[in-house]
VEXGULO-487223 format. One line per field, with one value per residue: x, y, z of N, C-alpha, C in turn; residue number from 0. Coordinates in pm, 1 decimal, padded with zeros to 6 digits. Layout:
! VEXGULO-487223
nu: X ...
nv: Y ...
nw: Z ...
cau: X ...
cav: Y ...
caw: Z ...
cu: X ...
cv: Y ...
cw: Z ...
i: NUM ...
//
This chain:
! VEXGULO-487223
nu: 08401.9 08503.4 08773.1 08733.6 08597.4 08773.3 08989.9 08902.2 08801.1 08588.2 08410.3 08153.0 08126.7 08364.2 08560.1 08620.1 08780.5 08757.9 08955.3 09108.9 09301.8 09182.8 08903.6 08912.8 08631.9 08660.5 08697.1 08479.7 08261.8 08367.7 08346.7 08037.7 07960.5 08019.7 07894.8 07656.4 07654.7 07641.7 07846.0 07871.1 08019.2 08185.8 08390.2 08439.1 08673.6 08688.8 08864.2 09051.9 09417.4 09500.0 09429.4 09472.0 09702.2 09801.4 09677.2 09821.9 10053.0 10212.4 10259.2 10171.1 10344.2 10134.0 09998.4 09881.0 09617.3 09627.4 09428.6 09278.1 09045.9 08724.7
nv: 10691.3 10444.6 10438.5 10528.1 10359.5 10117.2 10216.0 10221.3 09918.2 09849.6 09863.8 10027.7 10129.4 10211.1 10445.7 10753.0 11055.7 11377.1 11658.6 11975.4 12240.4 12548.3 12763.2 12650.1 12431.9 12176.3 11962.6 11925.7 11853.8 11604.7 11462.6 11512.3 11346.9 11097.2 11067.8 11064.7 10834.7 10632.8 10603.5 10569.0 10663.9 10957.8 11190.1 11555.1 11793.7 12128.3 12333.4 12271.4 12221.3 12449.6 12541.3 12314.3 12308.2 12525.9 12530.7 12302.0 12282.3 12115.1 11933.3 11611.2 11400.7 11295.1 11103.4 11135.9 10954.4 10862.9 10886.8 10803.7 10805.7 10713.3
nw: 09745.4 09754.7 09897.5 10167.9 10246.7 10192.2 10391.2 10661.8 10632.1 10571.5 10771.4 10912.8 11177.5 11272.9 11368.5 11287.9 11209.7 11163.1 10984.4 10902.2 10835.3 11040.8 10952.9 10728.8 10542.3 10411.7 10558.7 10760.4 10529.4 10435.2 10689.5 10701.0 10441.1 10479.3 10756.7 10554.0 10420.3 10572.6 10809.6 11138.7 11332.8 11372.9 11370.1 11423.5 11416.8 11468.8 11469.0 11337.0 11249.7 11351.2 11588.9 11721.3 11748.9 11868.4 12122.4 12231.1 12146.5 12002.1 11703.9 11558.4 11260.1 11013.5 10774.0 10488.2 10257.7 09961.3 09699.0 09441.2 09232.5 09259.2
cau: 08381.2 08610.0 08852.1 08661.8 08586.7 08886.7 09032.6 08780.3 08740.4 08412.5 08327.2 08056.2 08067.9 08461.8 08547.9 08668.8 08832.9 08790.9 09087.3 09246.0 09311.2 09105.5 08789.6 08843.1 08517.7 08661.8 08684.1 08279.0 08165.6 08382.0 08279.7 07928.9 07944.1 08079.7 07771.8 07526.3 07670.5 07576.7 07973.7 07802.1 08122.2 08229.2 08363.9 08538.7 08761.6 08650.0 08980.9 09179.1 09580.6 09573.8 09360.6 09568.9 09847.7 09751.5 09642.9 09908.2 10208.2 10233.7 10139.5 10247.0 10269.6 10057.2 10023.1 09712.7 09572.2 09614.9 09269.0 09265.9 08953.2 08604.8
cav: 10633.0 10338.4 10507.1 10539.9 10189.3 10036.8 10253.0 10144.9 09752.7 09838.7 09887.2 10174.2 10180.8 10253.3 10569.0 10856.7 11195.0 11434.8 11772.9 11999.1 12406.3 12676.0 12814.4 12503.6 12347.8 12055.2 11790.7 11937.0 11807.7 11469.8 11381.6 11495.3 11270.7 10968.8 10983.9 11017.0 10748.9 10527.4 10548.2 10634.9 10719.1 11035.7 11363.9 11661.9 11912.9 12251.1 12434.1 12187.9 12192.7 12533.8 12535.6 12177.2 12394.9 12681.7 12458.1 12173.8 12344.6 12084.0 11820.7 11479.6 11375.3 11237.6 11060.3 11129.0 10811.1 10878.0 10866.9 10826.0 10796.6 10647.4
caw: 09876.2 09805.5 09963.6 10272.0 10281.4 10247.3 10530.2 10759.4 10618.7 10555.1 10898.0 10916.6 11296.8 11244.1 11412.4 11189.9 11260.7 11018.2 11037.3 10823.6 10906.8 11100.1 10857.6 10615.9 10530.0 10390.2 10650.7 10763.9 10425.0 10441.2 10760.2 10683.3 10332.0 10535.8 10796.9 10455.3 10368.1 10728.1 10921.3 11263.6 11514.9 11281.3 11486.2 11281.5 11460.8 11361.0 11489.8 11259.9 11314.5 11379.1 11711.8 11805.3 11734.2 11979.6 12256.7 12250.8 12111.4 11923.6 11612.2 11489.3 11096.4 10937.3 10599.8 10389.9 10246.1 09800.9 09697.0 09298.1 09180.2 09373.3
cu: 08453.2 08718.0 08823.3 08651.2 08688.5 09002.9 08994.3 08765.8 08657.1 08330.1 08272.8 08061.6 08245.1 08470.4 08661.6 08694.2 08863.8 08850.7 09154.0 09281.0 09175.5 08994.3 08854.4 08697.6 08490.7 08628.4 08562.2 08282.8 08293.4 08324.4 08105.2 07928.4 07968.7 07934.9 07609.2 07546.5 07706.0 07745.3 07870.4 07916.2 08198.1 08287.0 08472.7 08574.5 08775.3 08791.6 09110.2 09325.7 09582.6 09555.2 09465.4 09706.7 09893.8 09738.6 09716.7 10027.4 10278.1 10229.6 10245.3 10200.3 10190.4 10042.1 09906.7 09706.6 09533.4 09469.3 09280.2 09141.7 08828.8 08514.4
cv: 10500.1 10329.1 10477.5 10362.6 10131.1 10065.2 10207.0 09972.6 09751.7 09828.5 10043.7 10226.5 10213.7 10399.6 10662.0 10982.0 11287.8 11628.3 11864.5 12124.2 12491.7 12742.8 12696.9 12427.0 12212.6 11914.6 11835.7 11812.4 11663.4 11439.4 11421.9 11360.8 11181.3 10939.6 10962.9 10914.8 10608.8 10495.1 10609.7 10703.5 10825.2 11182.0 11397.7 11758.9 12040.1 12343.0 12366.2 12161.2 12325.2 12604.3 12403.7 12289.9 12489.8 12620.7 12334.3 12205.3 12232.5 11974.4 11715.7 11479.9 11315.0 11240.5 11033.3 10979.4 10869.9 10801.1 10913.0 10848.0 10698.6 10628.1
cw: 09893.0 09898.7 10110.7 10313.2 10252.3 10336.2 10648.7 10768.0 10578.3 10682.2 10942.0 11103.1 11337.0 11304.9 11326.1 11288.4 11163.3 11060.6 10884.9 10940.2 10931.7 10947.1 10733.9 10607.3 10468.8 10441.9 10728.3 10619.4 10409.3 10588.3 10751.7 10568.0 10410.7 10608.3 10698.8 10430.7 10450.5 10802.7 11055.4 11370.2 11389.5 11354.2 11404.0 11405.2 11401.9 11394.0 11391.0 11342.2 11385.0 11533.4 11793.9 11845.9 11846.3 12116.8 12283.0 12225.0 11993.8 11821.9 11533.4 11360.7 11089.8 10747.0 10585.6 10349.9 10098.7 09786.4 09516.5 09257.0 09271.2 09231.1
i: 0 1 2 3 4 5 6 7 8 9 10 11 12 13 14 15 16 17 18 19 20 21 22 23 24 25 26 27 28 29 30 31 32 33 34 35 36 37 38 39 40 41 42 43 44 45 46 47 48 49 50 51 52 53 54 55 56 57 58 59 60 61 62 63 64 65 66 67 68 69
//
């Protein structure tokens, strides 16, 4: 969860967006773990990229944030 917090600052009321692909359950269970762990503005995109994908035609990069060890 260091990770998490030094993305944020350490600000829990920080608004998060949690995404990957279509039936992934990954980014569910990070943005669930984030609001166990008191961020309050937390919303997950259950269609991921591949729903953005479908309904926008089309998606900007993005650069993960290396997460070694917590």
């Amino acid at each position: 969860f260091a990770a998490l917090d030094r993305l944020t600052g350490n600000d829990r009321a920080a608004p998060l967006v949690f995404f990957c692909k279509a039936d992934c359950w990954m980014s569910w269970n990070a943005g669930r773990r984030a609001i166990l762990r008191g961020h309050s503005r937390v919303g997950w995109f259950p269609g991921g990229t591949d729903d953005w994908l479908a309904f926008h035609g089309t998606l900007e990069p993005v650069h993960p944030f290396a997460v070694i060890s917590d």
